[in-house]
N, C-alpha and C positions, 0 to 999 in steps of 0.2 A: 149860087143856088144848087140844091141835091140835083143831079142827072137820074129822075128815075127811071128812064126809059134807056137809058146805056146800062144801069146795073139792072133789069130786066129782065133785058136781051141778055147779060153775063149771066144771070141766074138762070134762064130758061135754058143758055147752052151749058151750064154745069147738069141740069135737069135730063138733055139728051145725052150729054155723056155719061151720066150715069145710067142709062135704059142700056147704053152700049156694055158697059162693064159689070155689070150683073146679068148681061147673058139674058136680057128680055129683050126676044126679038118675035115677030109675027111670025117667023119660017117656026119656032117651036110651038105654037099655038100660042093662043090667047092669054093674056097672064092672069092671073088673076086681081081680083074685085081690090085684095088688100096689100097689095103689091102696087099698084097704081095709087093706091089712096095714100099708101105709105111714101111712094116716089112724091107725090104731089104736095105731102105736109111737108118733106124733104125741100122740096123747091122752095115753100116758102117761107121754111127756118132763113135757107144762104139768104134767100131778099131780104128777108129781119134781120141778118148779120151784115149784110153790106149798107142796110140803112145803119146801124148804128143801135135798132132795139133789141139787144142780148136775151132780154127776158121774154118777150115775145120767140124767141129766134128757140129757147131753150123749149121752151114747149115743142113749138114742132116738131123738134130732134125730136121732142119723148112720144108725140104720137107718132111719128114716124116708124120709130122703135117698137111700138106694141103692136106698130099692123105690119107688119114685116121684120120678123126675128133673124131673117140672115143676112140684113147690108151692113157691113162694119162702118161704115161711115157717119150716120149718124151717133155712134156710140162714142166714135172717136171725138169728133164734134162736142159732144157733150163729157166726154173725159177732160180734153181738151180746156173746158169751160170750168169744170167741177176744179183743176186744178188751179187755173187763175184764180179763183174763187177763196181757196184756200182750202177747198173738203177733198181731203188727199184721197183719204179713202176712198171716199164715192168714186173720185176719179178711175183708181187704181180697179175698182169692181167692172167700172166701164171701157177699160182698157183692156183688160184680160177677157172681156168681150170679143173686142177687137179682132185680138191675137189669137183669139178658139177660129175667128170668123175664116182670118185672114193671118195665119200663121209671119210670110214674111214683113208684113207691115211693118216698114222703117221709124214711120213714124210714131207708132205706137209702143212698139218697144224702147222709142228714144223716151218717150216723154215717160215711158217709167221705170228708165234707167235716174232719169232728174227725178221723180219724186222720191224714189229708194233711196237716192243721193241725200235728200235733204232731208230725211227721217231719219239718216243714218245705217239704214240699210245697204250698209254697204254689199256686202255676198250677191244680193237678190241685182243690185245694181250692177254690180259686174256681169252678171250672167246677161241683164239686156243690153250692155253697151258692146259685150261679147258677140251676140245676135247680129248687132246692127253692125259691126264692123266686119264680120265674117259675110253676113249678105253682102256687102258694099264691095268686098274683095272680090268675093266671085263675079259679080257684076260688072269691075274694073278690075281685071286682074293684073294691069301694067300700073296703077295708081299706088304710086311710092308712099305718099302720104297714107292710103288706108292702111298698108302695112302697118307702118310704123307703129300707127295708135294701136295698132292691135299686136305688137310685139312687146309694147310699151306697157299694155293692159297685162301680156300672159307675163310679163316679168314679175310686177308686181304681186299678180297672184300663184307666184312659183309656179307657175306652168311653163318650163327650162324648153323643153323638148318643144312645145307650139310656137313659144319663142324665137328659135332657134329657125325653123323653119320658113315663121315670116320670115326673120332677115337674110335669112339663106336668099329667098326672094326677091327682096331690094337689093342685094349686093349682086345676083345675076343681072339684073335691070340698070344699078349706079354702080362698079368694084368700086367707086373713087366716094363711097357716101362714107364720111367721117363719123357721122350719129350712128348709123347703122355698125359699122366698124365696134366702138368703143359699147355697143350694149351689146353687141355680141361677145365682146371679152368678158365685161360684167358676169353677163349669164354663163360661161364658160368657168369665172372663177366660183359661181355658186355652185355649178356640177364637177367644182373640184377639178377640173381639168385645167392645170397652171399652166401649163405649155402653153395649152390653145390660147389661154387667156393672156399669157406675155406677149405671143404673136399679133393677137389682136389689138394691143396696146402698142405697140411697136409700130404698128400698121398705119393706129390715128396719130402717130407721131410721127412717122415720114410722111405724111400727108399732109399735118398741121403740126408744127414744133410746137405751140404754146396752147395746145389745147391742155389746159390745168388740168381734167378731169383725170386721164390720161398720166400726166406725170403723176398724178399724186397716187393714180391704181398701180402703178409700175413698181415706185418708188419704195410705197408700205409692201410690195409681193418682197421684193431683195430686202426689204430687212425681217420678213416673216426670215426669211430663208437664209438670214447673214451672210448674203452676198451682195458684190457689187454696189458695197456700203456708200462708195463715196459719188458713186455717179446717184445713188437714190438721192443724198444729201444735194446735190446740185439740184435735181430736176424736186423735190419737192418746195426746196426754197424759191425756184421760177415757181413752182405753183402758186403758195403765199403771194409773190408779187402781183401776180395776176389773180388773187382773190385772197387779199387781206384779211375780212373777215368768215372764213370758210375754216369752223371748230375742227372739222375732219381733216385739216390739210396741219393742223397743229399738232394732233396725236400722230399722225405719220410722222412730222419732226422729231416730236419725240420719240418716236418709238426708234427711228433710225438711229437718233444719237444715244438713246439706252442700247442700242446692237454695238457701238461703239465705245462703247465703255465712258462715255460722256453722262452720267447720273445726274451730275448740277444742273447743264442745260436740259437733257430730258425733262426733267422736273420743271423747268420754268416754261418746258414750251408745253405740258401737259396743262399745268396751269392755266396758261393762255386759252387752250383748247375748251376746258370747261368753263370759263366767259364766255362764250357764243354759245355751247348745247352740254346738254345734259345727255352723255351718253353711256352704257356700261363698259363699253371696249374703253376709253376713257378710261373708269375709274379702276379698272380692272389691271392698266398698265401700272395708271400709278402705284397701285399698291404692288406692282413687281419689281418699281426703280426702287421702294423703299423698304422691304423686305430686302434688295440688292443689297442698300447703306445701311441694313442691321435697323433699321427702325419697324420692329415687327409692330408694333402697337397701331401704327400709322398704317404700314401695311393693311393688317385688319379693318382698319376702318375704310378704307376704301374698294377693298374690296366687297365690304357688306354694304357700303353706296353701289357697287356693281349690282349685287345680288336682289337688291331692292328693286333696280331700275326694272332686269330682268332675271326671273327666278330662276329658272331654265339654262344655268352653267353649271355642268358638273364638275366642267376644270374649274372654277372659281372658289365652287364648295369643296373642292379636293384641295387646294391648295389653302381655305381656310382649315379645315380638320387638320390638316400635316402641321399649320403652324401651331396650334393648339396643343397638339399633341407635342411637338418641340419645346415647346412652353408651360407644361407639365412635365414634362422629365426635366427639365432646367430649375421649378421649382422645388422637386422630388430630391434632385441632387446636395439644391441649399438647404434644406432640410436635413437632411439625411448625407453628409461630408464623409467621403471614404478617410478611415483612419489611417 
C-alpha cells in the first residue's frame, strides 16, 4: 500500500526547504500573495510526482511558474520532464530558464549538455559539460576524477593550454598517475613540443612498461624522426601484442619499417591497418611507400583516398601536384626524344 502520509511529510519538508532557499523568510517581511501560492502549487506538483501522477504533477510546475517567475525549480522540474517526454525543445527553453535564474545549476547545465548531445549539438554540449565540470573542480578542488574529465573534454576540443593545466593539477595531487601522464604528452605532441612529449611517454613507461598507448606514441615520434628505429620496431610490435586489433598501431609498423628501408613489409602492415579504420595518415603513407617503389599511379591513388578522407593537407596536395608534374615532363620527353 502507497504511504501517503510519509511522502507528505517528504513533500511538505521539500516545501520548507524551499521557503529557506529562496530567501523567504518573516525577518524580510511578508512575502507576497503569489509567491506563497506559487510555493504551494509547487508542494503539490512533488506530492503528484512522488505519487506517481506526472500529469497532474506537470501542471503544478506550470502554475507554480506563472505565479512566481524567479524559483528555478520548477522550470527545472518541468525541463526535466519535457525532456523524458521527448520535446527537446520545450525542454531546452525551460532549462536556459533555469540557468538565467540560477546560473551555477549543475543540474541544469548537465541535462543540456545530454540533450545537445543527442541532437548533435555537439559545440553547445561541450560548452555545458565544460560549465558543470569547472563548477564541480572548484567545489572539489583535490577530486582527481573532476580533473580528468575536464582535461579529457579541453583535449578534445583543442583547448592544449586548459588542458595542460588540469593535469598539471592531478600530477601535483597523484606524480605516479599514468592517464594523466600519457595525455599530458598527447597534448604536448599537438603543441608540438616533442621533447615534453617523449618525456611524458617515457614517464608512463617506467611507470607501466606495457602500456600500448604509450609504446605506440613513442615508437611512430622515432620513426617521424628516423631515430632509434629499432627500439620503436620493438616497442610498437609489444603494442600490437597487447592490442591486435588497434588500425593505429599498424601504420606506426608501417611506418617504422618504411624508415627502415623495409617497402614489402611497410606495405603489408599498412594494409593490415586500413582493415580496422579508414584513416588519411593511412592512406597518405601508403602512397609514400609506393611512390618509394616507383609505382606513381598507385602512389596517386592513395593519396587522393587521403585527400578525400580529409581535404585539409597541403603536404598531401603538394606531393600530388610534384607527381603530376613529374609525369608530365616524363610524358613531354617521350614525345619529344632528344636527338
Amino acid at each position: 500500500m502507497f504511504d501517503q502520509r510519509r511522502h507528505g511529510a517528504i513533500a511538505v519538508g521539500v516545501g520548507l526547504w524551499l521557503i529557506v532557499w529562496t530567501g523567504i523568510s518573516w525577518a524580510d517581511g511578508r512575502p507576497s500573495e503569489s509567491k506563497f501560492k506559487g510555493l504551494a502549487h509547487y508542494i503539490m506538483a512533488v506530492m503528484d510526482d512522488l505519487n506517481g501522477d506526472s500529469r497532474q504533477a506537470v501542471g503544478e510546475y506550470e502554475k507554480s511558474t506563472s505565479l512566481d517567475h524567479q524559483q528555478p525549480l520548477p522550470h527545472l522540474r518541468l525541463g526535466a520532464y519535457d525532456a523524458r517526454m521527448g520535446h527537446l525543445d520545450e525542454a531546452v527553453e525551460q532549462l536556459k530558464v533555469v540557468v538565467k535564474l540560477q546560473p551555477d545549476s549543475a543540474q541544469a547545465h548537465y541535462l543540456l549538455a545530454l540533450i545537445y548531445s543527442s541532437q548533435k549539438k555537439y559545440d553547445l554540449a561541450s560548452v555545458e559539460y565544460e560549465t558543470v565540470l569547472k563548477d564541480a573542480s572548484r567545489n572539489n578542488p583535490n577530486n582527481i576524477e573532476i580533473h580528468a574529465y575536464l582535461a579529457q573534454l579541453y583535449y578534445a576540443l583543442h583547448k592544449y593550454p586548459q588542458a595542460v593545466l588540469q593535469l598539471t593539477q592531478i600530477l601535483q595531487l597523484t606524480p605516479q598517475n599514468v592517464s594523466a601522464w600519457y595525455l599530458l604528452g598527447s597534448v604536448d605532441l599537438e603543441l608540438q613540443q616533442h621533447e615534453k612529449a617523449k618525456q611524458a611517454f617515457r614517464k608512463v613507461l617506467a611507470l607501466e612498461p606495457d602500456h600500448d598507448g604509450a609504446l605506440n606514441s613513442l615508437a611512430y615520434m622515432y620513426a617521424q624522426e628516423g631515430m632509434n628505429l629499432d627500439d620503436a620496431l620493438k616497442m610498437v610490435r609489444r603494442a600490437i601484442e597487447l592490442d591486435p586489433s588497434n588500425g593505429a598501431y599498424y601504420d606506426t609498423l608501417g611506418w617504422v619499417l618504411f624508415k627502415k628501408g623495409m617497402n614489402a613489409e611497410s606495405l603489408m602492415a599498412l594494409e593490415k591497418a586500413q582493415d580496422y579504420i579508414q584513416d588519411p595518415v593511412i592512406y597518405e603513407h601508403m602512397g609514400d611507400v609506393y611512390k618509394a617503389v616507383d609505382e606513381p599511379t598507385l602512389a596517386r591513388k592513395f593519396w587522393l583516398k587521403s585527400l578525400a578522407l580529409d581535404a585539409k593537407q597541403p603536404e598531401v596536395s603538394e606531393k600530388i601536384e610534384q607527381l603530376n608534374h613529374t609525369s608530365a615532363q616524363m610524358k613531354d620527353a617521350d614525345h619529344n626524344p632528344a636527338k
